[in-house]
VEXDREN-2710 file (C-alpha; in Angstrom, 1 decimal):
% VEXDREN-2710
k/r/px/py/pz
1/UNK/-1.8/27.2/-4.5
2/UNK/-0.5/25.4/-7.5
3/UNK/2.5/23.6/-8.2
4/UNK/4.5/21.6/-11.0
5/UNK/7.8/19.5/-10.3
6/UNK/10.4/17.3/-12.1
7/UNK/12.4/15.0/-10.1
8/UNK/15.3/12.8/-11.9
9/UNK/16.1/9.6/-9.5
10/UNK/19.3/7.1/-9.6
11/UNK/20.0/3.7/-8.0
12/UNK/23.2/1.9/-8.1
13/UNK/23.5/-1.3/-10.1
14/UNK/22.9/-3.6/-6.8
15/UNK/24.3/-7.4/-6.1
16/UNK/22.0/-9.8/-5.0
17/UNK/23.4/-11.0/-1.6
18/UNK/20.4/-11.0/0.5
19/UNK/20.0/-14.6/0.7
20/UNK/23.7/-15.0/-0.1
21/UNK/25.0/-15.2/-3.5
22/UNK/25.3/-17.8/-6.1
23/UNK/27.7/-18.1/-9.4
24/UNK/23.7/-17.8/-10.8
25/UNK/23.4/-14.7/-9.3
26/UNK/27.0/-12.8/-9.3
27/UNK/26.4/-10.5/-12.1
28/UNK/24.6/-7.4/-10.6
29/UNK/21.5/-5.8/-11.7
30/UNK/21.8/-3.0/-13.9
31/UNK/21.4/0.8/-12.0
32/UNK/17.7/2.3/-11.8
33/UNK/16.6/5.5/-13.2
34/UNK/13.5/8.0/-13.0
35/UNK/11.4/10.8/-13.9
36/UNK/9.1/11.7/-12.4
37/UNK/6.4/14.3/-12.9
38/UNK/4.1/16.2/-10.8
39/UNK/1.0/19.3/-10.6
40/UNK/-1.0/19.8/-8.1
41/UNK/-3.3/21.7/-6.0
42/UNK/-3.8/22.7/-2.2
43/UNK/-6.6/25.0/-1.2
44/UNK/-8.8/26.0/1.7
45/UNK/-13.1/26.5/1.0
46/UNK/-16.0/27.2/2.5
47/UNK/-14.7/29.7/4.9
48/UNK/-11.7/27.7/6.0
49/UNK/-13.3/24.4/7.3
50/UNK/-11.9/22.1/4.3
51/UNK/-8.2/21.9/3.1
52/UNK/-7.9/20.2/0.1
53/UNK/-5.0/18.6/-1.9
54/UNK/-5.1/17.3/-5.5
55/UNK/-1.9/16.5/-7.1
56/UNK/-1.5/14.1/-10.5
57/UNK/1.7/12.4/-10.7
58/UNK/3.4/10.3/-13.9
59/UNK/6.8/8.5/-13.2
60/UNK/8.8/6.6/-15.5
61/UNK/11.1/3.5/-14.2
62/UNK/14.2/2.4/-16.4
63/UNK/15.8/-0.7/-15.6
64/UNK/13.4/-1.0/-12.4
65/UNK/15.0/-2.8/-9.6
66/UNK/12.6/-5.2/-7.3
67/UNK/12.6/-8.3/-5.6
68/UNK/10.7/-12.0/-7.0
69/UNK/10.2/-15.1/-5.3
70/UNK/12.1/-17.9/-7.1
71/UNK/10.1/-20.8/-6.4
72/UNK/13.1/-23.2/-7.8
73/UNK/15.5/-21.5/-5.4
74/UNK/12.7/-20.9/-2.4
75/UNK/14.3/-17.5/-2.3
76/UNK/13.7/-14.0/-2.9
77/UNK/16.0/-12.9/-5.8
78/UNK/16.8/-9.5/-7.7
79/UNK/15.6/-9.0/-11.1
80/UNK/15.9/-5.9/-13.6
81/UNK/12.2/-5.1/-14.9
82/UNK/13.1/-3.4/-17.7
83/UNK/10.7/-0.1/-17.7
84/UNK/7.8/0.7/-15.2
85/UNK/5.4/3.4/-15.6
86/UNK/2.8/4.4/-12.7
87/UNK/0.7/7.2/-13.2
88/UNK/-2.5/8.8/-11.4
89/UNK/-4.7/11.2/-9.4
90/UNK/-4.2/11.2/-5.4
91/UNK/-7.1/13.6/-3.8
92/UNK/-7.2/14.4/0.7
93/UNK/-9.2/16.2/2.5
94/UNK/-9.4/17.1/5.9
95/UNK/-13.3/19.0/6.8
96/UNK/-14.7/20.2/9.8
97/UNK/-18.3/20.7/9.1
98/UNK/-19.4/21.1/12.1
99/UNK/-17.8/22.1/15.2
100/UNK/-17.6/19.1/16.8
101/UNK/-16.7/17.4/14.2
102/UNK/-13.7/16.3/12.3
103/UNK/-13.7/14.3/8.5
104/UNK/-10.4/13.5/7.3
105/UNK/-9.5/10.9/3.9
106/UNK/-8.2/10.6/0.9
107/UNK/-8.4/8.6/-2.8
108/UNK/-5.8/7.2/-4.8
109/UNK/-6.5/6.5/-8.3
110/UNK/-3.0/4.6/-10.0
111/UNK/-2.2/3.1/-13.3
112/UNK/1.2/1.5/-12.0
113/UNK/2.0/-1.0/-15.4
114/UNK/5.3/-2.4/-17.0
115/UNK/6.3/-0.6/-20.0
116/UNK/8.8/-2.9/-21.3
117/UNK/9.6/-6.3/-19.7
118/UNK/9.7/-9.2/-22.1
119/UNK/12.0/-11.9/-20.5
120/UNK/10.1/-12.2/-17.0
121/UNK/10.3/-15.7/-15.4
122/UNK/7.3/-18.1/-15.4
123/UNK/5.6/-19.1/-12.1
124/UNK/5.8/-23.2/-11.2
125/UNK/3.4/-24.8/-14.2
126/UNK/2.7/-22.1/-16.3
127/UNK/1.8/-23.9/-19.7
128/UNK/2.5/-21.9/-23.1
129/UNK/-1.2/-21.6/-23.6
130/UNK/-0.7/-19.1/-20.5
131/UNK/2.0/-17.3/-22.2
132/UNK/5.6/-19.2/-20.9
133/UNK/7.2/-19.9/-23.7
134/UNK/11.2/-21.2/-23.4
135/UNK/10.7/-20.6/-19.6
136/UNK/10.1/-16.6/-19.9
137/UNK/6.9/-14.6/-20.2
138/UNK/6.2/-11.5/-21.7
139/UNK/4.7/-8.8/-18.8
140/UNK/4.7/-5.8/-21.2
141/UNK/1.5/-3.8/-20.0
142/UNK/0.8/-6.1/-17.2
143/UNK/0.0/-4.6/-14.0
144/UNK/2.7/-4.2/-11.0
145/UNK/2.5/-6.2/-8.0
146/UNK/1.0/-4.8/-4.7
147/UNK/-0.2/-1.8/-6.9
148/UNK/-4.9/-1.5/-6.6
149/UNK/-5.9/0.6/-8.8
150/UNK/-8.0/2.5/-6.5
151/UNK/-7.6/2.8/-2.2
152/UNK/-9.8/5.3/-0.2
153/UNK/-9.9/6.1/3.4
154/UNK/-12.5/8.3/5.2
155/UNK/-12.3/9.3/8.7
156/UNK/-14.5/10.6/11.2
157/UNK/-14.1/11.5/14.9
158/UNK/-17.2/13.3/16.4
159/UNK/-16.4/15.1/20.2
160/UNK/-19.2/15.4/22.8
161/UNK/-18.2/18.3/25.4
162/UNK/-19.1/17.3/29.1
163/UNK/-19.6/19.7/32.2
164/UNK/-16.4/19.2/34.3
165/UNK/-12.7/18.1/33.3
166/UNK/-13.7/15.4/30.8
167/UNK/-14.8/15.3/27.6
168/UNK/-16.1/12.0/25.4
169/UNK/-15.7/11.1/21.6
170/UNK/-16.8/8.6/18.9
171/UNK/-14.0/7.8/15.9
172/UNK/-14.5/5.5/13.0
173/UNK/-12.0/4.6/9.8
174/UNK/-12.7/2.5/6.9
175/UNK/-10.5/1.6/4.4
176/UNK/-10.8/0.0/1.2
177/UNK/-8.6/-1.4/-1.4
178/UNK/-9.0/-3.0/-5.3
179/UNK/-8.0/-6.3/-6.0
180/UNK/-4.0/-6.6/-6.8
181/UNK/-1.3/-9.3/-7.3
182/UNK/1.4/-9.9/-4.8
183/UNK/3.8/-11.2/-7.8
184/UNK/5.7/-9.2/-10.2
185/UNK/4.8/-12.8/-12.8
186/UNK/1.5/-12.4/-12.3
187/UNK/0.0/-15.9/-10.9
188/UNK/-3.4/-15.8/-10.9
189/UNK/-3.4/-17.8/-7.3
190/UNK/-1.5/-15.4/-5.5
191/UNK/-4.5/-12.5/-6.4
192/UNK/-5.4/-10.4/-3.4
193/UNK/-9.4/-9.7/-3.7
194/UNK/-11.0/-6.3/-3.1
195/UNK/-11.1/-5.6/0.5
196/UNK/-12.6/-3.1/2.5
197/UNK/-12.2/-2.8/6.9
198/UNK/-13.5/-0.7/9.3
199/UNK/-12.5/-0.1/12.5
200/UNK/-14.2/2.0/15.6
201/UNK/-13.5/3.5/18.6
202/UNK/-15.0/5.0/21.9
203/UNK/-13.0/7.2/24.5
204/UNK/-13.1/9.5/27.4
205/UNK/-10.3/11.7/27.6
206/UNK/-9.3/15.0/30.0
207/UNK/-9.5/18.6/28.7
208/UNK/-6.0/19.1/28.6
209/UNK/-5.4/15.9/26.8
210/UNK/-2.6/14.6/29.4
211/UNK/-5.0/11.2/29.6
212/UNK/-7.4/9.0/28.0
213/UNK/-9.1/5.5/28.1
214/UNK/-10.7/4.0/24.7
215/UNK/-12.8/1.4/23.7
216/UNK/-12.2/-0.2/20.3
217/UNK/-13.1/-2.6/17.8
218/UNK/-10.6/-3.4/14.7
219/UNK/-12.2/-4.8/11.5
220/UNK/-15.7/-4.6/13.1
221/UNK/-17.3/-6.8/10.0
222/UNK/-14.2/-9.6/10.3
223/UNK/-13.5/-8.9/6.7
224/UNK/-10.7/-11.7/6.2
225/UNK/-7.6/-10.3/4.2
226/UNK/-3.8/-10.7/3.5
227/UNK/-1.4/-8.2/3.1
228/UNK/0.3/-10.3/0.9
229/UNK/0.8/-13.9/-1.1
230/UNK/3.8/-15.4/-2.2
231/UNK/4.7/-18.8/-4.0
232/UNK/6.3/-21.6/-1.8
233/UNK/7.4/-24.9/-2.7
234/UNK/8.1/-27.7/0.8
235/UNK/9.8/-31.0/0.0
236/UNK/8.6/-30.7/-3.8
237/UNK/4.9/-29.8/-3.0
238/UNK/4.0/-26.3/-4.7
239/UNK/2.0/-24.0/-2.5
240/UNK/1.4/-20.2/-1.4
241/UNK/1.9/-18.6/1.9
242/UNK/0.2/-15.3/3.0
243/UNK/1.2/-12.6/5.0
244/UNK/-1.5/-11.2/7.6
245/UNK/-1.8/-8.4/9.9
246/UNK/-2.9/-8.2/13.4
247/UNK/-6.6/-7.1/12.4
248/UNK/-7.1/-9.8/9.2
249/UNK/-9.4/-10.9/11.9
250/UNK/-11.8/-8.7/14.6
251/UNK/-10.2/-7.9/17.7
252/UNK/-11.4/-5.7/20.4
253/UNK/-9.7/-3.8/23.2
254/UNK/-9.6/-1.3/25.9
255/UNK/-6.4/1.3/25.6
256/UNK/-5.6/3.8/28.4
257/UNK/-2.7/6.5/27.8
258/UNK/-1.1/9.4/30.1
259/UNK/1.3/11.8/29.0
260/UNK/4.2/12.7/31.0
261/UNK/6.0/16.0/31.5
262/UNK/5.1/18.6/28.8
263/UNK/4.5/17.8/25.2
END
């Protein structure tokens, strides 16, 4: 099957009161619009054992709405962007190549960019020789925040039949991600490196699924990461905070589940 769509999006102009508002910050943000374009493809080969889904995508952002850290203010605040553009490919799969076995991922090639934003705000001690110049920056063509350029996942989870009621399988996920910057002004010290993590698991379960008892290991290689970094400044000293999840380190476990009543 293929397909094509146009979508047209709106957002209200919005008022910054998240952190409460200021005569600084009483004027609201102008509204948000899109359009957004899309083709793709879905299709099932080699007799029915892989599905497949391809779609490109191109969307256009004017006056785009986000959130910046305001190191002089220690706050979040709401700026206008001026106009995004984020384009790509995004490719899943889910394959059964053998019986007993199930593959399942996905790619996500993105060229997410500012089209137009010449006023953005410096970060703390950004010289002129880095581009601030009267306190404002020029982020035309730079990169969005929290937007890699290419993520993957691949998935596999291999069952092993057993004589009796029980039956045992083997998962593993990993994950990977290109380096990106957690601030829409670009400081080069809040840059999130490359990361990759993968996580395995080992399980016994019943036939008719109504319990199970697994073994697992999250970020098996301890492959340290942050989800993201943001600028902070503490009784005038300037510094950066980062945002982790549960597995930026290796943990291990033992999870046990029963269902009850039908499902």
């Amino acid at each position: 099957m293929v397909y094509g769509s146009y979508t047209r999006g709106y957002k209200s102009q919005a008022f910054d009161i998240i952190f409460g508002m200021t005569p600084d910050r009483a004027a609201p943000v102008p509204p948000e619009t899109s359009d957004a374009f899309e083709l793709g493809l879905k299709a099932e080969l080699f007799g029915r054992r892989m599905r497949l889904g391809v779609t490109a995508f191109h969307t256009t952002y004017d006056d785009f709405q986000g959130q910046a850290f305001d190191a002089d203010q220690s706050a979040f605040v709401l700026t206008s962007a001026g106009s995004v553009v984020t384009s790509g490919v995004e490719i899943d799969f889910t394959a059964k190549p053998m019986d007993n076995l199930l593959l399942t991922g996905g790619v996500a090639f993105t060229d997410a960019r500012y089209d137009e934003y010449t006023n953005g705000s410096c970060w703390t001690g950004q010289t002129a020789a880095e581009g601030c110049v009267n306190g404002f920056q020029d982020l035309t063509d730079k990169p969005l925040p929290n937007a890699p350029d290419l993520k993957f996942t691949l998935q596999g989870r291999y069952d092993i039949p057993l004589d009796g009621p029980v039956d045992l399988y083997v998962s593993g996920t990993y994950r990977w991600q290109d380096d990106t910057n957690s601030s829409v002004f670009q400081r080069p010290s809040l840059n999130i490196d490359s990361y990759g993590i993968f996580d395995l698991s080992f399980g016994i379960e019943n036939d008719d699924g109504r319990w199970s008892v697994t073994a697992f290991a999250k970020n098996v290689f301890d492959e340290f990461y942050a989800n993201a970094i943001i600028e902070t400044t503490l009784d005038a000293r300037e510094g950066t905070s980062h945002f982790l999840t549960r597995d930026h380190r290796s943990y291990y476990g033992v999870k046990a589940e029963f269902r009850f009543g039908g499902y």
